[in-house]
N, C-alpha and C positions, 0 to 999 in steps of 0.2 A: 281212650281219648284223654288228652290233658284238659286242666281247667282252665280256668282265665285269672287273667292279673290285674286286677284293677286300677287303673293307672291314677284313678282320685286317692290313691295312699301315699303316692309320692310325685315330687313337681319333676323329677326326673322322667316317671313315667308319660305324663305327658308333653312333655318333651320327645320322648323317645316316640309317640305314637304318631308326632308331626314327623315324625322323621321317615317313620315306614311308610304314612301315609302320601307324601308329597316327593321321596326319593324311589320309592318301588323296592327299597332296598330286601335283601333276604334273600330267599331260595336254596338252592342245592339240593344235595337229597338229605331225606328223613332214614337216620339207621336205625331205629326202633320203632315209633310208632306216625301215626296222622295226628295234628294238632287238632282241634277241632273250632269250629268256625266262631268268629267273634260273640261275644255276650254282647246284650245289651249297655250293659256296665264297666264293662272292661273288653282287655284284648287279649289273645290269646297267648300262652309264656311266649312261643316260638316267636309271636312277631315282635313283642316287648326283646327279647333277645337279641333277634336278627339288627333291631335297632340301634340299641347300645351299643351292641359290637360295631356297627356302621361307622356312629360317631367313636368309637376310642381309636381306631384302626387309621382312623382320617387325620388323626392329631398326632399317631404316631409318626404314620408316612410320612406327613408337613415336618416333622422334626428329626426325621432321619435323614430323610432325600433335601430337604433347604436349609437347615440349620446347621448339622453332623458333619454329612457329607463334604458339605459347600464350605464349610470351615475347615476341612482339610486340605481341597485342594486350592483355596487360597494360601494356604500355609500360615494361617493364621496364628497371632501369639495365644489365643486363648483355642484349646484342644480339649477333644471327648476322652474324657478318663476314667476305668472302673474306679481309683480312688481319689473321686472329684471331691469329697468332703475334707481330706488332711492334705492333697496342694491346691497350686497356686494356679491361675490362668486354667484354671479347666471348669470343665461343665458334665453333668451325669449323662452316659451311654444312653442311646434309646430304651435298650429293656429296663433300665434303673428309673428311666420317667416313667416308662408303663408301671411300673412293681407301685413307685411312690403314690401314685392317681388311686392303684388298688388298692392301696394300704389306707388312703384317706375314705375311700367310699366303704372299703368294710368295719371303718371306724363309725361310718354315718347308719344312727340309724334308720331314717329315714326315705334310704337309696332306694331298698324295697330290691337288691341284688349284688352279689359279690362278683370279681372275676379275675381270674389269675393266668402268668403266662409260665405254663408246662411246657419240657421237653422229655424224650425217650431219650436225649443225648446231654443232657445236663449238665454246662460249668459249673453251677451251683446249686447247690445242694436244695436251696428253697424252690425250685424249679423241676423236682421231682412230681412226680404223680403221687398223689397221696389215696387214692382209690383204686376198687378196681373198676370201676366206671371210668375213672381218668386214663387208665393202662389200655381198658378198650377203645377209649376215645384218639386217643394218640396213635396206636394204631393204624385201627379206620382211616383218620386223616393222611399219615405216613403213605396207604396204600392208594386211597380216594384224593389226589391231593385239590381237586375243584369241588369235593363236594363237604359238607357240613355234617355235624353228629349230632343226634339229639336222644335224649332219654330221660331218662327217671332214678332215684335211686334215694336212699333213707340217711342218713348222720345222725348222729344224735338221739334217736326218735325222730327227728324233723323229716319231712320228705319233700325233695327238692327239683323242678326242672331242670335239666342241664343242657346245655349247647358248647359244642364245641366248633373252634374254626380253626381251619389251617394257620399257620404264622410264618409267612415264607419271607425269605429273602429279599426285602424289597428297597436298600439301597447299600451300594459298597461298605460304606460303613458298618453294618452289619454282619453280612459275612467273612470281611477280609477279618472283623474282630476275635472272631470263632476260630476261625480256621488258623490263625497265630497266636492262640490265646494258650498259655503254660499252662492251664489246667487240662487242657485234650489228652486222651488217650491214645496208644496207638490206635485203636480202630474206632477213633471219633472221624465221621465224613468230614473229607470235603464240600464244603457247601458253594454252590455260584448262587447266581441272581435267580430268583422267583422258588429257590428249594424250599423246599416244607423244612425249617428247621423245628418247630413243635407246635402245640395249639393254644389259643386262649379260651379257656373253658369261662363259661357265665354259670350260674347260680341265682337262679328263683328259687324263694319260700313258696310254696306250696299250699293254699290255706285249704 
C-alpha cells in the first residue's frame, strides 16, 4: 500500500488536491500496486500525481494546439524553434517549455515533487530514461497507450512514488517536429496524431 502526501507541505499540493477533487481527473490502470485510501491529513501520492499531471499536460496542450501550431499555419514572422535562445523571431518548442517548468520546480524546494519528460526514442539525450523504473515505465505506456504506470522505487537511499503517463501526439507541431527532425535515426518511428511518443514520469518523496 503507498503512503500519503500531505498536501499542507506544499501550496502546490493543495492546489493539486482542488484539482483532483473538483475535476475527477486520474484513473487508468495501476501497474504495480493499489494506492490506498485517503488519510485524514493528506492524499494519497497517486492522486497528488494524477493532479499535477492534469494541470501540466493542460498547459502544454494550450501551447502546442493554440500558440505553436496556430503560429505556423498563419505563417507567422515569429516561429517555434529548437534554438530559440541564439535567433531572432522565435519561441521555445513545446517539449523545451515542458523541460524549462521542470527545471524550475526541481529547483523549488518546496514543490514537494519533480517530473520529467522521457522517451524510448530520444532526440535528446536529456530525455533518456535514467532508471530501470523509467525503462519499465516507458514500456508499459508504449504497449498500454490509455492506461498509466505507477510504482515505487529507491535513489539515493530516498524512496520515491512514481507515476508515469502517456505523452502522445497531441498537435501537428509536435509530431511533424520529430518525424523531420536531423537527429532521427533510421528506425526512429513515424509518429501521427495521438502516438505515444514517450512518458512524463512524476516523482514523490516518500516520507
Amino acid at each position: 500500500m503507498f503512503s500519503k502526501f500531505d498536501p499542507r507541505l506544499s501550496v502546490i499540493g493543495l492546489l493539486c488536491l482542488f484539482v483532483a477533487t473538483t475535476t475527477g481527473c486520474g484513473g487508468g490502470a495501476n501497474a504495480s500496486a493499489t494506492p490506498s485510501e485517503p488519510a485524514e491529513a493528506g492524499i494519497p501520492y497517486k492522486k497528488f500525481a494524477d493532479a499535477v499531471h492534469a494541470v501540466m499536460m493542460a498547459d502544454r496542450t494550450v501551447y502546442a494546439s493554440k500558440v505553436v501550431t496556430r503560429l505556423k499555419k498563419q505563417e507567422a514572422p515569429v516561429e517555434p524553434s529548437e534554438y530559440w535562445e541564439d535567433e531572432e523571431h522565435t519561441i521555445p518548442l513545446p517539449a523545451q517549455m515542458f523541460r524549462m517548468g521542470s527545471e524550475l520546480v526541481f529547483d523549488n524546494p518546496e514543490a514537494g515533487f519533480t517530473y520529467a519528460l522521457k522517451s524510448k526514442w530520444p532526440l535528446n539525450e536529456q530525455n533518456k530514461p535514467k532508471s530501470d523504473l523509467e525503462v519499465t515505465a516507458l514500456d508499459f505506456l508504449a504497449e498500454n497507450p490509455t492506461e498509466n504506470f505507477y510504482g515505487e522505487e529507491e535513489l539515493g537511499g530516498e524512496k520515491y512514488f512514481v507515476a508515469a503517463y502517456s505523452d502522445k501526439a497531441v498537435a501537428e507541431a509536435c509530431w511533424s517536429c520529430h518525424n523531420d527532425h536531423p537527429n532521427r535515426g533510421d528506425d526512429y518511428p513515424e509518429f501521427v496524431k495521438d502516438d505515444v511518443m514517450g512518458g512524463v514520469i512524476v516523482r514523490v518523496p516518500m516520507k
